[in-house]
DRENDRENTI-316042 format. One record per residue (C-alpha): residue in one letter; x, y, z. Coordinates in Angstrom, 1 decimal, m for minus. Layout:
<sites>
<'A', <X, Y, Z>>
...
</sites>
This chain:
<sites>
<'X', <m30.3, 55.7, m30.7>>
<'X', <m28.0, 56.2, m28.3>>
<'X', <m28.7, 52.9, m26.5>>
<'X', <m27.1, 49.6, m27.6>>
<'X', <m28.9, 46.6, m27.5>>
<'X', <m28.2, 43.5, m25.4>>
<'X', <m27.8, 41.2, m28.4>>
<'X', <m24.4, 43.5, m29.8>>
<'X', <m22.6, 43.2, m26.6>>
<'X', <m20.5, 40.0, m26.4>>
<'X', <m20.0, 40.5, m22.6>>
<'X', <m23.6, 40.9, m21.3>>
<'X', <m25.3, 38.4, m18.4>>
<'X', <m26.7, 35.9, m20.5>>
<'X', <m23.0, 35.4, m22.5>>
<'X', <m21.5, 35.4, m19.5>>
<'X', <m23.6, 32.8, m18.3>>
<'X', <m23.3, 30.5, m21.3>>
<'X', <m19.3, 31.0, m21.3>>
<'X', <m19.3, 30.0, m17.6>>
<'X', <m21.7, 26.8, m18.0>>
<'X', <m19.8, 25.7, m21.0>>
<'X', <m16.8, 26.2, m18.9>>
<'X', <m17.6, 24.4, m16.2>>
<'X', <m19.0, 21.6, m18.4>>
<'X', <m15.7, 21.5, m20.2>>
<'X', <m13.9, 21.4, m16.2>>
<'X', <m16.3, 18.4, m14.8>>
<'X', <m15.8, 16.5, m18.2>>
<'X', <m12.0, 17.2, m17.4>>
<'X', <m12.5, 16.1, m14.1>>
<'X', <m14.2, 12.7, m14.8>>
<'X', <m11.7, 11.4, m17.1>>
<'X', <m8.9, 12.4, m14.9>>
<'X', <m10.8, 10.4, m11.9>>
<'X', <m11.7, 7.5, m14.3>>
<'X', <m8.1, 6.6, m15.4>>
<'X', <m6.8, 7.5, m11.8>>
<'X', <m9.1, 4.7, m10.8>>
<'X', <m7.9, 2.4, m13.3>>
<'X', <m4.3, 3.2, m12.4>>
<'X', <m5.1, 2.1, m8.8>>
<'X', <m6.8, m0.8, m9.4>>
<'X', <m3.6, m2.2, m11.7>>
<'X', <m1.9, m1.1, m8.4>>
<'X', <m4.0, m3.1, m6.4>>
<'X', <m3.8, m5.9, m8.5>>
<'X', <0.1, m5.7, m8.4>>
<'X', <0.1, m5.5, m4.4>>
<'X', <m1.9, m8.1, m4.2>>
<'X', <0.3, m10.9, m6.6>>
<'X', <3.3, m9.1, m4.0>>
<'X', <1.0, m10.3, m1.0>>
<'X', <0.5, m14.0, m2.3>>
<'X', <3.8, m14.7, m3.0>>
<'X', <5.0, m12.9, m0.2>>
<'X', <2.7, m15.3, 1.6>>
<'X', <4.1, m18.4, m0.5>>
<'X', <7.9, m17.2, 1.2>>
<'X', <6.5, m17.2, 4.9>>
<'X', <5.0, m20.2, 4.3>>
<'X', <8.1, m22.1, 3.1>>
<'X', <10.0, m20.1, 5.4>>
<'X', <7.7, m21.7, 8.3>>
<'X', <7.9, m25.2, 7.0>>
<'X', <11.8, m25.2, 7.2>>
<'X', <11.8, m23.8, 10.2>>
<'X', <9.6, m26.7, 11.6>>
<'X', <11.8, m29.4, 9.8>>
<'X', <15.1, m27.3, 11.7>>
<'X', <13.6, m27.4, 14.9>>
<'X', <16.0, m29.6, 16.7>>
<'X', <19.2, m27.6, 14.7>>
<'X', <18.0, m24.6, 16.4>>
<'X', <17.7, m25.6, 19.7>>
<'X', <20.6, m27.2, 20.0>>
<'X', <22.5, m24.5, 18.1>>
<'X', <20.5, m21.9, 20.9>>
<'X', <21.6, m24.5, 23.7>>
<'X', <25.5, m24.3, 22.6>>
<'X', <26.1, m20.9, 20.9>>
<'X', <23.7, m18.8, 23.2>>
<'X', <23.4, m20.5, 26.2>>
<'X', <19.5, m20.7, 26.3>>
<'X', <17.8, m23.1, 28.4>>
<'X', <13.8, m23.5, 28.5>>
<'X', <11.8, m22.0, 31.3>>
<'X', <11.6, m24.9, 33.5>>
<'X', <14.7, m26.3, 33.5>>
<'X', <17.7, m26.3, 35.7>>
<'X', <21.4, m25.8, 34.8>>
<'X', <24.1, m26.7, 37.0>>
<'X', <27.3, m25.1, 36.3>>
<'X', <30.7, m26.8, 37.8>>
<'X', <32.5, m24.2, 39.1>>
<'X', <35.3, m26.2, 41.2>>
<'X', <37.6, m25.9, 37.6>>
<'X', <38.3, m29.7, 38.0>>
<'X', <37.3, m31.6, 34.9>>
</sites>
């Protein structure tokens, strides 16, 4: 009489047990979904970086062609503006101050 049975307490080891599996079954469900759409996300991220990649690789390679059609505007603007010579050559400088 004076004992209770297992079944009329709602806190006993087996309830507990079955509260923390269902739990936990509720937290990796959770989990998964969370993980599945973080996934998706990235990959529409990765999808974006990559159209920014190709035509960021469309500019360079426009950018390279008209730098290869400028070729002789550059070194002559180098030559007058900056003074730049190439590696093997010589400049002679008069220095007397008659033209």
């Amino acid at each position: 009489m004076g004992r209770k049975s297992e079944r009329s307490n709602p806190f006993s080891i087996n309830s507990l047990l079955k509260y923390a599996c269902f739990f936990l079954t509720i937290l990796f469900a959770v989990y998964f979904v969370k993980t599945k759409l973080d996934i998706v996300d990235m990959r529409q991220q990765l999808v974006a970086m990559e159209e920014q990649v190709e035509l960021q690789r469309l500019k360079n390679k426009d950018a390279e062609l008209s730098l290869r059609e400028d070729e002789k505007t550059i070194e002559r603007t180098a030559r007058e503006k900056l003074d730049y010579v190439h590696p093997d050559e010589r400049i002679f400088v008069d220095i007397s101050g008659t033209n």
